[in-house]
C-alpha positions in Angstrom: 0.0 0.0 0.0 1.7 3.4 -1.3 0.5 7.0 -0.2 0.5 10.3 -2.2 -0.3 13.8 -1.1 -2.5 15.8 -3.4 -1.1 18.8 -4.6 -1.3 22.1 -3.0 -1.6 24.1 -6.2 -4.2 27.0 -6.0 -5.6 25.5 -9.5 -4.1 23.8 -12.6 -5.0 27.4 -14.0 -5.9 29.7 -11.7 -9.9 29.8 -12.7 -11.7 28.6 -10.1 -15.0 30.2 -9.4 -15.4 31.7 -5.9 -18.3 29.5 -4.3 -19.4 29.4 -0.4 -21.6 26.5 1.4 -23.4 26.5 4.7 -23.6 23.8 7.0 -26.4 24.9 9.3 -26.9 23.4 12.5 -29.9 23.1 15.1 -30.6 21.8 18.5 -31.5 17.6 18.3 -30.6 15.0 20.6 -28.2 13.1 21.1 -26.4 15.0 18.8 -27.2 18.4 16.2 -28.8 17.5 12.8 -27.5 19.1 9.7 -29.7 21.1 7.2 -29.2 19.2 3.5 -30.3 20.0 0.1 -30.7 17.0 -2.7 -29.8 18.5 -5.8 -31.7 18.5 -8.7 -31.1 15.5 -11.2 -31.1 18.4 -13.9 -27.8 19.4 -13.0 -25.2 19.2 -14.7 -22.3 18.6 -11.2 -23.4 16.0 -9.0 -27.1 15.8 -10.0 -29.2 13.9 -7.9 -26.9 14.3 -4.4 -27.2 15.4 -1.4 -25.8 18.4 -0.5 -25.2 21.5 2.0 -27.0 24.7 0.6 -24.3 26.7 -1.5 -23.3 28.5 -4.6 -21.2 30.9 -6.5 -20.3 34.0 -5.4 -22.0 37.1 -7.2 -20.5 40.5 -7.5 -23.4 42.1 -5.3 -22.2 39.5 -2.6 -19.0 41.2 -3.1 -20.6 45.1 -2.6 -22.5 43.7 0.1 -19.7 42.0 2.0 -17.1 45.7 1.5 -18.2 47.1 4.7 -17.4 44.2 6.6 -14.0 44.3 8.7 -11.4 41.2 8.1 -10.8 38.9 5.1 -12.6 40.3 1.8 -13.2 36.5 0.0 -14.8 35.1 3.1 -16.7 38.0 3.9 -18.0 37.8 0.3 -18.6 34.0 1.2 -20.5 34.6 4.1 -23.3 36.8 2.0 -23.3 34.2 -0.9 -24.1 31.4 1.8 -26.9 33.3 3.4 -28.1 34.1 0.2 -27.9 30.6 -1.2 -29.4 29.0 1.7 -32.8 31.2 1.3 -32.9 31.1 -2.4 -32.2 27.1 -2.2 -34.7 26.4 1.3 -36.5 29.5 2.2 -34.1 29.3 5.5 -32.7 33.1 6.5 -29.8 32.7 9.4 -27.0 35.1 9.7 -29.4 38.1 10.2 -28.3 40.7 12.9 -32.3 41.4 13.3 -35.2 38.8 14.3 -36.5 37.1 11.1 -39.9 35.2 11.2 -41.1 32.3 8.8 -43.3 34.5 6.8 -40.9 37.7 6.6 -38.2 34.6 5.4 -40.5 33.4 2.8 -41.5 37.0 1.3 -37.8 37.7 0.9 -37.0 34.2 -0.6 -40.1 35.0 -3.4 -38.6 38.4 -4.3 -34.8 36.5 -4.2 -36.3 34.3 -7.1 -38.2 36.7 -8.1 -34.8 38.6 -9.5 -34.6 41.2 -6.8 -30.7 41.9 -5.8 -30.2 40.6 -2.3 -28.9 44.0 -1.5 -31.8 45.3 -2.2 -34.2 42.7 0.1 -31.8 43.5 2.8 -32.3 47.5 2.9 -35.9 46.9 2.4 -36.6 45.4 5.5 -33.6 46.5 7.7 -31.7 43.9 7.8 -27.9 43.3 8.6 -26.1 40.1 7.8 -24.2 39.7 11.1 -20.8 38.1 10.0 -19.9 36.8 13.8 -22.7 34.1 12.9 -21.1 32.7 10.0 -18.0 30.5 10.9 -15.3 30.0 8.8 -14.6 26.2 8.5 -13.0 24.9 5.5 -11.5 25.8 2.1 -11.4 23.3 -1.1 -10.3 23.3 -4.0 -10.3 20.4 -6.8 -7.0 19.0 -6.4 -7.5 16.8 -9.8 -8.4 18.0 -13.3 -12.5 18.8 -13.4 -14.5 20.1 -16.0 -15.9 22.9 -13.2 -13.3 24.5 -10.7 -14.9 25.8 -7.6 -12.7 27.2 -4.9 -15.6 26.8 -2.0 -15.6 28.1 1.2 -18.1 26.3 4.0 -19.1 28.1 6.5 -21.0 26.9 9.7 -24.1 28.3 11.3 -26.4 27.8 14.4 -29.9 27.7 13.8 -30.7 26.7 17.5 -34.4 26.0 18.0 -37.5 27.1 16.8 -39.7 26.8 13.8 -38.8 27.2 10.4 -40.9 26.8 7.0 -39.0 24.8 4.3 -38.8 24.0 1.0 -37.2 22.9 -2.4 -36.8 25.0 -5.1 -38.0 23.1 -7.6 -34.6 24.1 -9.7 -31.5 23.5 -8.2 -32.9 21.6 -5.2 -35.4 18.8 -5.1 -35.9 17.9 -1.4 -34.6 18.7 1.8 -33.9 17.1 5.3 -32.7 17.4 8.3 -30.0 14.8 9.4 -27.4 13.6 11.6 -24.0 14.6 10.2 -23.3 10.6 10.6 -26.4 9.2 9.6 -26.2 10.9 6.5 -23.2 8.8 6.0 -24.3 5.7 6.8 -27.3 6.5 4.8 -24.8 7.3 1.7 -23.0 3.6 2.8 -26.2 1.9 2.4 -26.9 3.3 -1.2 -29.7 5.8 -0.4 -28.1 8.4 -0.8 -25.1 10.2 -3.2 -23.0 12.3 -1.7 -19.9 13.7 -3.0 -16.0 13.4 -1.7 -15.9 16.9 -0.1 -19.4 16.5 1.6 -18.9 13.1 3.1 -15.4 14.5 4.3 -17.3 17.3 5.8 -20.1 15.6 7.3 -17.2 12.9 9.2 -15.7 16.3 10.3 -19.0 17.4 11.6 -20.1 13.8 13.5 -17.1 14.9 15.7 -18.8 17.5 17.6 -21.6 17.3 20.4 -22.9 20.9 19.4 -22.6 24.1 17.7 -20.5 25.1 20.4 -17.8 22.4 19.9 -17.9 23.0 16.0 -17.2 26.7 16.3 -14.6 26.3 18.8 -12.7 23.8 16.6 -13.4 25.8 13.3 -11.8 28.7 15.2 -8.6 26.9 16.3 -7.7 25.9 12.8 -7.4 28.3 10.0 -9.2 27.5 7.0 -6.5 26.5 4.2 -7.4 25.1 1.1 -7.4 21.5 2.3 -5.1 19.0 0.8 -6.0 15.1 -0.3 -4.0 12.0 0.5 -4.3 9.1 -2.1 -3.7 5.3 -1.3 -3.0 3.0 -3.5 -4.7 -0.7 -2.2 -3.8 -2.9 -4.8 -5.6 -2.1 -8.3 -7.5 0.8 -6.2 -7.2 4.2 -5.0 -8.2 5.5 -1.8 -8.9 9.7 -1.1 -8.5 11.0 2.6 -7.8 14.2 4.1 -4.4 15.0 5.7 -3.7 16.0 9.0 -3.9 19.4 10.1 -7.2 20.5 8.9 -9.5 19.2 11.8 -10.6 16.3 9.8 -10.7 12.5 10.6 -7.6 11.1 9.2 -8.5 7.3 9.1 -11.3 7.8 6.4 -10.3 7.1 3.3 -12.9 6.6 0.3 -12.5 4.8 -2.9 -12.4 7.2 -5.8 
């Protein structure tokens, strides 16, 4: 058995599209259950799979995010994945102001409706509050791809309470709310498609008790772009994460 590390290049040339995800937490017992997206069949990448709410970065994400103190790319991120997240499941965290299930859903019709962000924002007085989206982790395709996404996940805490849901009927078809590892035993059973980066992110997840423990571990470690580990096991190879990026080390999945 022979082991490679994947390369640390920023891209094999340099066009990666600026994407953000959000892994959104809420209160369950024993452990927090993870908001997930299946993605259309339609699609084009990973049709069909289940997925955290995400997408690519738009230049009013990038106005809206100038005011915010600290690193401009994830501050950009942090827009796109609240912006995503309503737009994909009618959920709105990451607001500074209270937000109820109908004032979520009005904003999420004029979102699809073609109505800047921005705009939705300053109409009803709301700030996105950048303390409640955590930086977590940073990839980037580390093997030739027809689409190039540098993505940035984020984590947020949705606590408690009640929320009104539901597909998009474009780019999503369904949505649940799971255990980080059920999801993955779910995916083991063949019920579920996930993708590398998601099941990586979801063992990375199954780690933590709460919120709390997730946000204490995404502040410890700054977010590099993570970097693969192959393993060759006779005629097959095995992807893992390497150490360093607060990832289990002893998963390794056949590619």
């Amino acid at each position: 058995m022979t082991s490679s590390r994947g390369s640390g290049a920023r891209g094999l040339n340099g066009s990666e599209r600026a994407a953000a995800t959000l892994i959104v937490f809420r209160n369950a017992d024993p452990q927090p259950e993870i908001l997930m997206i299946r993605r259309s069949t339609k699609l084009a990448f990973a049709g069909g799979a289940f997925a955290f709410p995400g997408g690519a970065v738009d230049a009013d994400d990038i106005a809206l995010s100038e005011s915010f103190a600290g690193d401009p790319e994830w501050n950009a991120a942090r827009i796109c994945a609240v912006r995503e997240t309503l737009e994909e499941t009618g959920l709105l965290v990451g607001i500074a102001q209270p937000v109820t299930a109908s004032d979520a859903s009005e904003a999420r019709s004029a979102l699809l409706g073609g109505m800047p962000f921005s705009q939705i924002l300053a109409e009803n007085g709301w700030q996105v509050d950048p303390d409640a989206l955590v930086p977590f982790a940073r990839w980037v395709p580390q093997m030739a791809v027809a689409r190039r996404f540098d993505a940035r996940f984020l984590l947020a805490d949705l606590g408690t309470g009640a929320v009104r849901l539901s597909a998009d009927g474009t780019e999503t078809a369904d949505h649940i709310w799971t255990g980080a590892q059920a999801m993955i035993d779910r995916a083991d059973r063949g019920e579920a498609s996930i993708i590398f980066p998601t099941r990586m992110n979801l063992a990375r997840v199954a780690l933590f008790s709460d919120f709390a423990a997730a946000r204490a571990q995404a502040e410890a470690i700054k977010p590099e772009i993570v970097q693969t580990v192959e393993e060759r096991r006779g005629d097959d190879l095995y992807m893992g994460v390497d150490e360093g990026f607060g990832y289990p080390t002893n998963i390794f999945v056949r590619r």
